[in-house]
C-alpha positions in Angstrom: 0.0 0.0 0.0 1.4 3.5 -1.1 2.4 5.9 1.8 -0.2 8.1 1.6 -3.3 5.1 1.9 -1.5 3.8 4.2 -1.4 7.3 6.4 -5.6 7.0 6.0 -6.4 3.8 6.2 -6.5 3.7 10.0 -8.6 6.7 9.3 -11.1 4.7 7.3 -12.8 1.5 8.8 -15.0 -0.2 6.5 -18.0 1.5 7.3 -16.9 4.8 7.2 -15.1 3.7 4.1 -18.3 2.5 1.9 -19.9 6.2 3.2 -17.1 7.9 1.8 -17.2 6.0 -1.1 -20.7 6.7 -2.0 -20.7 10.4 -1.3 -17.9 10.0 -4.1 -20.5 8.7 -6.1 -18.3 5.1 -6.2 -20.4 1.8 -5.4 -18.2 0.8 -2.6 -19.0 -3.2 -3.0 -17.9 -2.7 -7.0 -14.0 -3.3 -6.2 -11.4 -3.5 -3.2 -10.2 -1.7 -0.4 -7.0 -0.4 -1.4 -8.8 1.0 -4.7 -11.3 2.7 -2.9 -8.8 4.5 -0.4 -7.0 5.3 -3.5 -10.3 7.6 -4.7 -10.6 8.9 -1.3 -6.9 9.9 -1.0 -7.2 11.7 -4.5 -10.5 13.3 -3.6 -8.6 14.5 -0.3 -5.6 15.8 -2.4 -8.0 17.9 -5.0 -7.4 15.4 -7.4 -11.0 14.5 -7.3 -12.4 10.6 -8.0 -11.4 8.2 -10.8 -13.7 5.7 -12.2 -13.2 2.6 -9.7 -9.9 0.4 -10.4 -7.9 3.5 -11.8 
């Protein structure tokens, strides 16, 4: 896991993680974990969301 996903992960149980996810407008149960803190990490950074698995 990058550096960066790895500094949020803690940050992001599963539940909170599928919430964030949505409000991304991302079906949280369409791919992994790691890809999905990926989209949150570049939403964070003002990179905005990527089409899951990107």
């Amino acid at each position: 896991m990058a550096d960066g996903l790895g500094a949020i992960a803690g940050d992001f149980p599963p539940e909170m993680l599928s919430m964030e996810a949505q409000r991304l407008g991302l079906d949280p149960d369409s791919t992994d974990r790691e890809t999905l803190l990926k989209a949150v990490y570049e939403a964070m950074a003002g990179s905005g969301p990527r089409s899951a698995g990107q």
